[in-house]
C-alpha positions as CSV (number, residue, x, y, z in Angstrom):
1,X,21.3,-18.3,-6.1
2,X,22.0,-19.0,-2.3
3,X,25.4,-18.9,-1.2
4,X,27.7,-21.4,-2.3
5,X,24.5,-23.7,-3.1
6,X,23.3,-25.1,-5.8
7,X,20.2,-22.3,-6.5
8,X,19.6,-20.7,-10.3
9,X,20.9,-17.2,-11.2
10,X,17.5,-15.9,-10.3
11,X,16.9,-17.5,-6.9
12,X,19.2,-15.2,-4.4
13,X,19.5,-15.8,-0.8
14,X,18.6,-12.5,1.1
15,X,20.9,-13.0,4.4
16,X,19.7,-10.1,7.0
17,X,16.4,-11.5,8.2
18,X,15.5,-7.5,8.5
19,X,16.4,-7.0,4.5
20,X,13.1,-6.4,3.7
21,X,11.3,-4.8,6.9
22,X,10.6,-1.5,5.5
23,X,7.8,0.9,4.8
24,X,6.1,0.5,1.4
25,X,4.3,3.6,-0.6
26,X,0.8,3.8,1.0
27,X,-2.3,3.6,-1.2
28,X,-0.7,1.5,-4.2
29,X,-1.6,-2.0,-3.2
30,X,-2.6,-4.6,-5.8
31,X,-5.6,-5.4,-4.5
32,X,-8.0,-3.9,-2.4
33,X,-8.2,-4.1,1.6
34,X,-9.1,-7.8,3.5
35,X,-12.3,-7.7,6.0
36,X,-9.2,-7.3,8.6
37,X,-7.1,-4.1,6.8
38,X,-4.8,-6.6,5.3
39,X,-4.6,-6.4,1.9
40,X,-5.2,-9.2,-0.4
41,X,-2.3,-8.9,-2.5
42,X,1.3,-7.9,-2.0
43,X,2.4,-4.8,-3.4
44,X,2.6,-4.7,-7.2
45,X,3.6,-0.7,-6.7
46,X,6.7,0.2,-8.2
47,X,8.7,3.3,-7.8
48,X,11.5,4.2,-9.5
49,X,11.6,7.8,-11.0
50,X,11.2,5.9,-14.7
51,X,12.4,7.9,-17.6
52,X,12.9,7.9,-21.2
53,X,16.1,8.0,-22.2
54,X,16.0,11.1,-23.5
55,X,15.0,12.7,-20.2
56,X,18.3,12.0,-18.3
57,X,20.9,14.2,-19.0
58,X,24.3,13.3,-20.5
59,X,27.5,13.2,-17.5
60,X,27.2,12.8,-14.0
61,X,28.1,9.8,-11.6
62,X,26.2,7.3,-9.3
63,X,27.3,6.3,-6.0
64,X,25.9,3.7,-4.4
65,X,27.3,1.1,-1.7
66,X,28.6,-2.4,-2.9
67,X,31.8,-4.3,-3.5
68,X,32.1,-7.4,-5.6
69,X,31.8,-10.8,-4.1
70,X,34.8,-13.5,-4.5
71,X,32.7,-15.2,-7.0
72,X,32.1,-12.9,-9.5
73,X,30.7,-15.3,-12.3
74,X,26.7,-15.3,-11.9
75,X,25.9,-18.6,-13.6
76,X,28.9,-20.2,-10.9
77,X,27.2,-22.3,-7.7
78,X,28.7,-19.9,-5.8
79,X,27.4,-16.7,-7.1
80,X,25.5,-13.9,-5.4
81,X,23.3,-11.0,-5.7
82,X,26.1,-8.9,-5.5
83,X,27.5,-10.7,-8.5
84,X,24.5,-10.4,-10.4
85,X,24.2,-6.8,-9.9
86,X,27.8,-5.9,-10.7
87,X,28.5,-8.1,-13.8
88,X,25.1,-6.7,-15.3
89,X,27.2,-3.4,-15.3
90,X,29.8,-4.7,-17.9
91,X,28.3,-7.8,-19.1
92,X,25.0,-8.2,-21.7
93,X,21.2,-7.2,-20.8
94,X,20.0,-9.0,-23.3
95,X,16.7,-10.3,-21.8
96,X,14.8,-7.6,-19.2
97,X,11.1,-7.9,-17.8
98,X,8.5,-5.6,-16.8
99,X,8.1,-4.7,-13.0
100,X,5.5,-7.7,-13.1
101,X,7.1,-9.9,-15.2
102,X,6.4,-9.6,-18.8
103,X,9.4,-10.7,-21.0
104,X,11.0,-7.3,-22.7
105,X,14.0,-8.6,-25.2
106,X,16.7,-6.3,-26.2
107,X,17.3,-5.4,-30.0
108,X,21.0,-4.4,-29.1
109,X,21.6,-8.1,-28.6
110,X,18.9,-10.1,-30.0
111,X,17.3,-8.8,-33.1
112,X,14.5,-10.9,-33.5
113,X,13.1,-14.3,-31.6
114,X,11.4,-16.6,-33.0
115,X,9.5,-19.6,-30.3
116,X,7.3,-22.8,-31.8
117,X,6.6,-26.1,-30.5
118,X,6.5,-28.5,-33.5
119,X,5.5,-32.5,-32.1
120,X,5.7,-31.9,-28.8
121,X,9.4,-30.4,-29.1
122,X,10.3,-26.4,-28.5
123,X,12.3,-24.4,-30.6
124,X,13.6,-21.0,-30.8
125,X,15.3,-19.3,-32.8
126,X,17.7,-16.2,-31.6
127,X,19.1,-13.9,-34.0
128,X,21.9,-11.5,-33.0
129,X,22.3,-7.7,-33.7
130,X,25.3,-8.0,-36.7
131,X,26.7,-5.2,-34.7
132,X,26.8,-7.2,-31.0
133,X,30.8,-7.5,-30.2
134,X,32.4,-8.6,-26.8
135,X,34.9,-6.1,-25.8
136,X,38.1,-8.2,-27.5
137,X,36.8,-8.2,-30.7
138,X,35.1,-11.6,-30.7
139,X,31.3,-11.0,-32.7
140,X,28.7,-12.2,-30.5
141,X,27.2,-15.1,-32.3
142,X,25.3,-18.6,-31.8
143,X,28.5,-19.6,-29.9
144,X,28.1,-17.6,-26.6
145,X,24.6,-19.5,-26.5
146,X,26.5,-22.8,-27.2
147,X,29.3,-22.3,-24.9
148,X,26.5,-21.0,-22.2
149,X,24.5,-23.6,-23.1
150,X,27.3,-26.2,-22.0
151,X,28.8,-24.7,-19.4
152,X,25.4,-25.1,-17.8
153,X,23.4,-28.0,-18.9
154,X,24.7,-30.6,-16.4
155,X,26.6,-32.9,-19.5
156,X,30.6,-31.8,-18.1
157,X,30.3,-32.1,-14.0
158,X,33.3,-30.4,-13.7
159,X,31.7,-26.5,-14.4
160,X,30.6,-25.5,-11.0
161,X,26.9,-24.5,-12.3
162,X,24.4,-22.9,-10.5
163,X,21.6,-24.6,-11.6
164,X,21.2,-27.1,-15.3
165,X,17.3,-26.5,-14.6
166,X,16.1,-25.6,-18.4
167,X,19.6,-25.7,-19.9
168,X,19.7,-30.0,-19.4
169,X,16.4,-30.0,-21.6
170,X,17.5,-28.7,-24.8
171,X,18.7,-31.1,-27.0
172,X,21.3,-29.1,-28.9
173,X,22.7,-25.2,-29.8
174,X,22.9,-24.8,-33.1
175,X,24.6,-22.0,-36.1
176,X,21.2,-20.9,-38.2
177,X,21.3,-19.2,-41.6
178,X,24.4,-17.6,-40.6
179,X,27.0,-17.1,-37.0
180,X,24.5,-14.4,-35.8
181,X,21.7,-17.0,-35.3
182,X,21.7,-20.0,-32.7
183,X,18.6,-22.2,-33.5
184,X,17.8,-23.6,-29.6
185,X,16.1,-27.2,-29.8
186,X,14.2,-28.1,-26.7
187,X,13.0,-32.3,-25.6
188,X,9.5,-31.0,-24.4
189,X,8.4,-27.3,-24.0
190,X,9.7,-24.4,-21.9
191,X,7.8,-21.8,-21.0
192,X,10.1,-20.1,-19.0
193,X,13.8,-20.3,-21.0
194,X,13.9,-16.2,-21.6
195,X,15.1,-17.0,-18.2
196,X,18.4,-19.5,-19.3
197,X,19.7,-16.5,-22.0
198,X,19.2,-12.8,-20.1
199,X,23.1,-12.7,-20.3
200,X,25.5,-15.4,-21.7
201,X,29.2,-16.1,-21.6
202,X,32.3,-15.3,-23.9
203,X,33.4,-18.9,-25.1
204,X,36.8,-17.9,-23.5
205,X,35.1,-17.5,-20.0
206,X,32.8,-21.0,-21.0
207,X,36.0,-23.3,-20.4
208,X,36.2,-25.0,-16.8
209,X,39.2,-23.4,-15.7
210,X,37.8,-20.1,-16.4
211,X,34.4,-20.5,-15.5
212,X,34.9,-21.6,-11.9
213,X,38.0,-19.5,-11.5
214,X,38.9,-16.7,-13.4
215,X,36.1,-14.4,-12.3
216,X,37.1,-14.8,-8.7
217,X,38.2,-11.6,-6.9
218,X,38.7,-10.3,-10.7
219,X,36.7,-9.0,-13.5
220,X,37.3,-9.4,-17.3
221,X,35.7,-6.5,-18.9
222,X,37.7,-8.2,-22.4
223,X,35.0,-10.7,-22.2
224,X,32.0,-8.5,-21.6
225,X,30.1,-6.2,-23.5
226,X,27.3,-3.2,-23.0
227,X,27.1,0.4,-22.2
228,X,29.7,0.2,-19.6
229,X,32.9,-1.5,-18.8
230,X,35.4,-1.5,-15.8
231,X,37.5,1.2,-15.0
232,X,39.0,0.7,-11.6
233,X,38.3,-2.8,-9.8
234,X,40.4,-2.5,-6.5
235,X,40.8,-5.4,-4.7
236,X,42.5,-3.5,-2.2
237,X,39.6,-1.3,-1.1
238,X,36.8,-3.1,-2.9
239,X,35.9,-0.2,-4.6
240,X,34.8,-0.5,-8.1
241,X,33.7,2.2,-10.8
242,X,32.3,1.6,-14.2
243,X,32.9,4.4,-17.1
244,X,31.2,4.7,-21.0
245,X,32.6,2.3,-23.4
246,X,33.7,3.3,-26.3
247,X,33.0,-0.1,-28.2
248,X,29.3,-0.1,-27.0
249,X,27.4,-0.1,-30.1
250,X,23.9,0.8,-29.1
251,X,22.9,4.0,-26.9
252,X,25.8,5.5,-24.8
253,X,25.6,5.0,-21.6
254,X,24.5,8.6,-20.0
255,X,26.7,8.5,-16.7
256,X,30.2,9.4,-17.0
257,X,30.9,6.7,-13.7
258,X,28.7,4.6,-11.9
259,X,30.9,3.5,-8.6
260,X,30.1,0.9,-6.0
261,X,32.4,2.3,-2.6
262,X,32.7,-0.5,-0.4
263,X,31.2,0.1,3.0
264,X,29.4,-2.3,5.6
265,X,25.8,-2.1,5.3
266,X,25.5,-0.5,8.5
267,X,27.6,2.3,7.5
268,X,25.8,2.8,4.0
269,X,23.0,5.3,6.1
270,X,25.5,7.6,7.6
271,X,27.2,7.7,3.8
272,X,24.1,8.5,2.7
273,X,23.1,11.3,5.7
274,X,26.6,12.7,4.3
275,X,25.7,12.9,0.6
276,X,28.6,10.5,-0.3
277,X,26.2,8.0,-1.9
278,X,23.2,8.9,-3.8
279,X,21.1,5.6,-2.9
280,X,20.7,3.5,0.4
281,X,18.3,0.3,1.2
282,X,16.3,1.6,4.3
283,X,16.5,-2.0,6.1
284,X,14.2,-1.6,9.3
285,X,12.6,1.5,10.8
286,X,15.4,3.0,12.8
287,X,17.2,3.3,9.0
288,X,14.2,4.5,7.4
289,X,14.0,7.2,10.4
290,X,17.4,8.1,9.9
291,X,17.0,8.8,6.3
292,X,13.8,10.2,6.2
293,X,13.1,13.8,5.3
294,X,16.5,14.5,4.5
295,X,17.1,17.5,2.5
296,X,17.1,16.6,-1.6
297,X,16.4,12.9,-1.4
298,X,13.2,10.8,-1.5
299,X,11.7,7.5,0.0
300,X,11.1,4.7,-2.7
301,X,9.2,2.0,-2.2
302,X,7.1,-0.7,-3.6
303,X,6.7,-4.3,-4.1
304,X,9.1,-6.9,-3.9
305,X,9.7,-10.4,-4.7
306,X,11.6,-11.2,-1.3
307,X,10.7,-14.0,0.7
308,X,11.1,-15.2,4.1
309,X,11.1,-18.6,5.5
310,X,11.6,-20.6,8.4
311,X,13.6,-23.9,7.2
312,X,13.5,-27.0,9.3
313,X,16.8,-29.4,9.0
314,X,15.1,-32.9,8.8
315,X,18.4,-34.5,9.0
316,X,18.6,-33.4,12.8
317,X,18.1,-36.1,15.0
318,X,15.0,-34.0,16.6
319,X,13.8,-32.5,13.6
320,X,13.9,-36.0,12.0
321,X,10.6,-36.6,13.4
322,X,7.5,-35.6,11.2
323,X,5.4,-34.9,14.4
324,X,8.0,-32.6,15.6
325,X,7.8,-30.3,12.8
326,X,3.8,-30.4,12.6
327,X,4.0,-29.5,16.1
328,X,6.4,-26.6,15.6
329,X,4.3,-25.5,12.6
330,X,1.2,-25.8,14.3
331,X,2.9,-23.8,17.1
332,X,4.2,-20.9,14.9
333,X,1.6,-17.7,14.8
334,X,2.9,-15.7,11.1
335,X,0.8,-12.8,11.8
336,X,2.6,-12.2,14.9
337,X,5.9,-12.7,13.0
338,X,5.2,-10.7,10.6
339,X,3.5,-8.1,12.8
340,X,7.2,-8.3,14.3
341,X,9.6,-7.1,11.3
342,X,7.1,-4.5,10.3
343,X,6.6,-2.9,14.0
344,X,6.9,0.8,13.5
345,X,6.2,1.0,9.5
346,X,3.3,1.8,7.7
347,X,3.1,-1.8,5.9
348,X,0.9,-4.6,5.8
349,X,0.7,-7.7,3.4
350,X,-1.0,-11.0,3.0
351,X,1.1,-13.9,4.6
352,X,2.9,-15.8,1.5
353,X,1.1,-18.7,0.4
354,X,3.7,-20.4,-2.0
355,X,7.7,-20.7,-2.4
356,X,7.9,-19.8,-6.0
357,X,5.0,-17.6,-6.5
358,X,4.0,-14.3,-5.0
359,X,0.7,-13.1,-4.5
360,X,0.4,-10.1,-7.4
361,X,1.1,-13.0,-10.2
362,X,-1.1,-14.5,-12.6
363,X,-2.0,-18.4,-11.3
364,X,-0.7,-17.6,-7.3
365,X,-2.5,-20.1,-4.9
366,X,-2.3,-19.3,-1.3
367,X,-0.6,-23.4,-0.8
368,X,0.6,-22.5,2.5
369,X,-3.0,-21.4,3.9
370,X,-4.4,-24.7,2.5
371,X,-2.5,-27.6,4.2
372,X,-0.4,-25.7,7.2
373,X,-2.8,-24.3,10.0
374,X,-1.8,-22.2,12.8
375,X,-3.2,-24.4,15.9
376,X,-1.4,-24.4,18.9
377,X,-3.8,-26.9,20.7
378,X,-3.7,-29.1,18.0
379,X,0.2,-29.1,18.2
380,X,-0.2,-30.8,22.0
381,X,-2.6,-33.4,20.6
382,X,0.1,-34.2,17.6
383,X,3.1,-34.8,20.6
384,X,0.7,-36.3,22.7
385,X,0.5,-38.9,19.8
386,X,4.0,-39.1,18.9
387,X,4.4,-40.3,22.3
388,X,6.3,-37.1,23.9
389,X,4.9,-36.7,27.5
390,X,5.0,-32.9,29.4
391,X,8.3,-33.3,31.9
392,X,7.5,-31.7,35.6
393,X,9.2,-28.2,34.1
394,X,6.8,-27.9,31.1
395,X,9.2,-29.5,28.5
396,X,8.4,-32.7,26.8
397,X,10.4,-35.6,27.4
398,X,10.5,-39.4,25.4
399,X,12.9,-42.1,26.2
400,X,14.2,-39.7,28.3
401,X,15.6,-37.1,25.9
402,X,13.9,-33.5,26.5
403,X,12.4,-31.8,23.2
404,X,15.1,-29.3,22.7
405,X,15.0,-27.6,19.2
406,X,18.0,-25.2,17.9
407,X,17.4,-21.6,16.8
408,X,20.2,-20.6,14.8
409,X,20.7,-17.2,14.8
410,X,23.6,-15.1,12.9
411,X,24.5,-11.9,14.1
412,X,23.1,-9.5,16.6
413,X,20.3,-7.5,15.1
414,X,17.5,-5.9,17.4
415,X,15.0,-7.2,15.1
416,X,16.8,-11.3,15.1
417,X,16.4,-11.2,18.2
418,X,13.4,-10.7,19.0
419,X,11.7,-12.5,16.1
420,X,13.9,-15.4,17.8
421,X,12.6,-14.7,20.8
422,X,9.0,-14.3,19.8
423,X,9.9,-18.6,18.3
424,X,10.7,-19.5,21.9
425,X,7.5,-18.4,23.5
426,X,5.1,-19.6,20.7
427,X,6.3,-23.3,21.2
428,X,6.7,-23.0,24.1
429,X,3.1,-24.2,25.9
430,X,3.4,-27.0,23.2
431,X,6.1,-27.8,25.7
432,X,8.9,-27.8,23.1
433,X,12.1,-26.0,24.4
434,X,13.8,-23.4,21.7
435,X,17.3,-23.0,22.1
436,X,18.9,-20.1,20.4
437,X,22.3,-20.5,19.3
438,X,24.1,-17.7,18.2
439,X,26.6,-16.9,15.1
440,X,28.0,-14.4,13.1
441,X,27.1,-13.1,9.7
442,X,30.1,-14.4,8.1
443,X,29.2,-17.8,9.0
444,X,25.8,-17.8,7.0
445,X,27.4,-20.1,4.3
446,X,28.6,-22.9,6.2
447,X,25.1,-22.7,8.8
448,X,23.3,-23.3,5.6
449,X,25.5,-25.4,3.7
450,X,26.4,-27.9,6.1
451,X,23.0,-27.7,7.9
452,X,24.5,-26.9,11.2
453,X,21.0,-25.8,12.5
454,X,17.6,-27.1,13.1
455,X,15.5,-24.1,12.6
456,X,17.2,-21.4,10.4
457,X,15.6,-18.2,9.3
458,X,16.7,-16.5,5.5
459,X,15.1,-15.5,2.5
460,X,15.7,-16.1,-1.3
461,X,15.2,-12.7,-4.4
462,X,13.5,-13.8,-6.9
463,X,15.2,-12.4,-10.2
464,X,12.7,-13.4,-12.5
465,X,8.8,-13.9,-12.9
466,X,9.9,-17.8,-13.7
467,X,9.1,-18.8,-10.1
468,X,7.0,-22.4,-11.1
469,X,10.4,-23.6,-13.0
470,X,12.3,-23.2,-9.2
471,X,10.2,-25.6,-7.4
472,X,12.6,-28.6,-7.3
473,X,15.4,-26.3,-5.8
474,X,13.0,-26.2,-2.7
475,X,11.3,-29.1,-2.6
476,X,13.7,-31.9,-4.1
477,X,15.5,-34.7,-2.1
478,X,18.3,-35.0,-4.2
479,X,18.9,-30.6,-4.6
480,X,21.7,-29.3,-2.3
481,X,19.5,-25.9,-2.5
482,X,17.0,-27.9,-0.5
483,X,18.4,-27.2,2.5
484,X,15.9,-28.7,4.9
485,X,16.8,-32.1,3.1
486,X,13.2,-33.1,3.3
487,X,11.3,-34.7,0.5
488,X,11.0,-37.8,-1.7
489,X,11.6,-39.7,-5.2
490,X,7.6,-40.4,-5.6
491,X,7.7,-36.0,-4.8
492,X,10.7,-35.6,-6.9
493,X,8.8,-37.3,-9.9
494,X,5.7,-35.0,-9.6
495,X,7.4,-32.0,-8.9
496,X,9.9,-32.6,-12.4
497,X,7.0,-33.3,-14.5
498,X,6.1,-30.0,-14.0
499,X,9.0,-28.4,-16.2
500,X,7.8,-29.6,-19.5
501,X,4.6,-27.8,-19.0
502,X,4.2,-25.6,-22.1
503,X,1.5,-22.8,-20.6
504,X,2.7,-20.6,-18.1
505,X,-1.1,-20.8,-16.3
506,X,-1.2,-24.9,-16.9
507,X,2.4,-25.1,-15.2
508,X,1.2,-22.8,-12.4
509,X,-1.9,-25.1,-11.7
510,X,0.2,-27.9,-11.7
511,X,2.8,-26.6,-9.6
512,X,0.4,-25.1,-6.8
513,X,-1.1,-28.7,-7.1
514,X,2.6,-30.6,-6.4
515,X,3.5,-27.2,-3.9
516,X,0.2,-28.8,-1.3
517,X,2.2,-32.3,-1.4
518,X,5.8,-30.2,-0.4
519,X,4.6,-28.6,2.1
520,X,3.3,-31.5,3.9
521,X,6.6,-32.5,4.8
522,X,6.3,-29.6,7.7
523,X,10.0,-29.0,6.7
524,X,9.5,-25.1,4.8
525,X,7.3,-22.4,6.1
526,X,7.0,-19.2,4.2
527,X,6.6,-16.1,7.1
528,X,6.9,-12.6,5.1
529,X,7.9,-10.9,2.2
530,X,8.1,-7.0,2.6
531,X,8.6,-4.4,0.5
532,X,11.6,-2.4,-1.4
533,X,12.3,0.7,0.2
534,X,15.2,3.1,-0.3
535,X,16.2,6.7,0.3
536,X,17.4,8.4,-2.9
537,X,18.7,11.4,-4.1
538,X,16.0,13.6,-5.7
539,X,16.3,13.4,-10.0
540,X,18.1,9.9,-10.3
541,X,16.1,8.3,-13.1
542,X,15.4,5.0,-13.1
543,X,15.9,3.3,-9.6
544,X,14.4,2.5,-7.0
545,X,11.8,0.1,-6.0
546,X,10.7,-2.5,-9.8
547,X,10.3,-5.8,-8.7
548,X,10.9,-8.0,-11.5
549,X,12.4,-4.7,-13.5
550,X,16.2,-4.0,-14.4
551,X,16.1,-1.0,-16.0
552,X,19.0,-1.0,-18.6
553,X,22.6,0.3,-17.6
554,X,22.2,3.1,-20.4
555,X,18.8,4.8,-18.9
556,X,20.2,5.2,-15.0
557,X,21.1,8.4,-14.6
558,X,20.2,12.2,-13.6
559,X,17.2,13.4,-15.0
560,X,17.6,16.8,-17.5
């Protein structure tokens, strides 16, 4: 989800352009080398010290930077990573994937699943573990994936959702052959709804009120359920720490705490130099210098399904202008971006070729590559024609405005700044003038929200291997999460008719087909990914760098 926009629970927006500019593990690439050292495929790699549960040792406590956000309920518009991560700590796991995307379902919450497509029409059946009980008492039953269900599908406009993609096409929740089994009836096929149900909602959290306010600034562990529930949640310090509970039913939990100390991310390597957290994000290489080689830890790295993109407001009176934006993209050299957040790491990657869908899945087309070209002579001959004539100081000028494009950039990081600068001198013989205007972090919400920018850099997680079902939150005229505001009805058409695609493969085809169309709006152009990497204490099981993988709150931990 992006920041106070309307972007699904597994569509996060990364906001530190240098998030992902970090060394990956050498040697584990998907795919072998390009003709030009490049390899063909991101990372797939993963590396994350996995363990059997029976491997990690019983006590102990993780320590790892991270507060909660103000919106702490995940499926709410304005939702974050952060929330993601901390309510999976006291709140159901009940749907998982492998690093690469394969859908793992947990028997502590569903016992069985059950998918057919009878007519045309999906259905699937979900029955729950008899012995799956929020934290108040209340059985978990088919009417958490009711009140889920409703809070979510788009039918009451008054619950804040994230996104009703999925949950506004099935038809109806219903009891099966007893309260432990909701029988899910789809209009069309889904291929992708594991993605709607990986947690759910206490009914009590499922009313308005509650669902767009009671989880803000607070937590209800009363209303969760797992391995873990809250023991200290300080809104003072932002500190938070999680301990065993004692109504989990399944596996205990192996740590005796898990505590998120709230720190500024600039301050989480020094905690970590100091052995006051066990786990840091190495963010660019003077982080991953700093925490390199220290004594008892470990680098972790692998693939990641991060992506970053250069977003063009169309609703700017310059950007308004299709030939402006072909220009600009005809302008903008990716390799030398990209060559840019990964100076001084040992890490190379394909340029992305798609919004939704990275290069080490099954039915990837490089859609980028195949309609947007790299040609900064071309972009001359495309002003030329738009009727913008070189001024006497190299700058383009019609009916006597100069072509002056915004750079919007937050903050005042090394690597911003020069990727900003790098901008400015690529469009520059084009003759198009970039101006960088300068923020602050905390400002990233209302930059994107009430497009006060005409180029903005930032990045989205992908939380799932679902990416085909998030093409309309990029590409749509009438989504808020579009924030470039581009696009069309005739677009909005094709790109929706891809949803009730039942094959994961035909969806892709037909999304990679509608993705070409998008893309020649020259309003979205995807730059770089980059890997995971993170410094980590030596014998903590299970985390690090998985990609698509969550490993279950139970199996983190200290290995025996």
């Amino acid at each position: 989800m992006r920041a106070r926009l309307v972007l699904p629970v597994a569509l996060v927006v990364a906001i530190s352009v240098a998030a992902t500019a970090c060394q990956s593990a050498t040697g584990k690439d998907a795919a072998g080398p390009d003709k030009d050292g490049a390899p063909k495929a991101a990372s797939a790699a993963v590396d994350y010290n996995p363990q059997p549960y029976d491997k990690v040792k019983d006590g102990g406590t993780y320590t790892t930077v991270g507060t909660f956000d103000d919106q702490g309920n995940p499926f709410n518009v304005n939702g974050t990573l952060t929330a993601s991560r901390v309510w999976g700590w006291y709140n159901a796991d009940a749907i998982t994937y492998s690093p690469t995307g394969e859908v793992r379902y947990n028997p502590d919450y569903y016992s069985d699943v059950k998918v057919t497509v009878e007519g045309g029409n999906q259905k699937v059946i979900l029955t729950i573990n008899p012995k799956a009980t929020f934290n108040d008492g209340t059985p978990i039953d088919w009417t958490a994936i009711h009140a889920t269900w409703k809070a979510n599908n788009g039918s009451d406009k008054d619950f804040a959702a994230s996104s009703t993609d999925g949950y506004d096409r099935i038809t109806s929740v219903e009891q099966g052959e007893n309260a432990k089994q909701a029988v899910l009836h789809f209009k069309g096929a889904n291929a992708s709804w594991p993605a709607l149900f990986t947690t759910f909602l206490h009914p009590k959290a499922a009313t308005v009120d509650n669902f767009n306010k009671a989880y803000v600034k607070q937590a209800h562990p009363e209303w969760g359920a797992g391995p873990y529930t809250v023991g200290t949640w300080d809104t003072h310090s932002g500190n938070i720490t999680f301990v065993r509970n004692p109504k989990w039913w399944g596996k205990k939990g192996k740590l005796d705490k898990r505590v998120y100390v709230n720190l500024e991310s600039t301050a989480a390597v020094n905690a970590f130099k100091n052995g006051q957290v066990d786990y840091t994000s190495a963010v660019d290489a003077e982080s991953l210098k700093q925490i390199k080689g220290l004594k008892g830890t470990e680098i972790r790295s692998g693939g990641s399904p991060f992506e970053y993109s250069l977003n063009f407001n169309t609703k700017s009176p310059v950007l308004s202008e299709q030939a402006v934006r072909k220009a600009i993209v005809e302008s903008v050299d990716r390799p030398q971006i990209a060559k840019i957040q990964f100076q001084g790491l040992d890490y190379q990657e394909p340029l992305p070729g798609s919004a939704v869908l990275y290069s080490f899945q099954k039915g990837y087309e490089d859609n980028v590559s195949a309609v947007l070209k790299y040609a900064p002579d071309e972009a001359k001959k495309t002003l030329d024609a738009a009727g913008w004539r070189p001024g006497a100081d190299g700058i383009r000028v019609k009916n006597g405005k100069k072509l002056e494009v915004g750079y919007t950039l937050l903050g005042d990081d090394p690597l911003g700044k020069a990727t900003a600068g790098a901008f400015a001198a690529m469009l520059k013989p084009a003759g198009i003038h970039l101006v960088v205007k300068k923020g602050d972090d905390a400002d990233f919400a209302k930059t994107i929200n009430e497009r006060r920018f005409d180029l903005f850099l930032s990045g989205n997680r992908s939380m799932d291997p679902f990416g085909a079902r998030y093409l309309c939150d990029f590409y749509c005229s009438d989504r808020d999460s579009n924030i470039t505001g581009s696009g069309t009805p005739a677009l909005d058409e094709e790109i929706r008719a891809t949803t009730g695609i039942a094959g994961l493969g035909e969806q892709a085809a037909a999304v990679n087909k509608v993705e070409k169309k998008a893309l020649r709006q020259y309003a979205f152009l995807p730059l770089f990914s980059g890997p995971s990497t993170y410094g980590v204490k030596k014998g903590l099981a299970n985390v690090g760098a998985t990609i698509f993988h969550t490993p279950l709150p139970e199996t983190v931990g200290w290995e025996k």
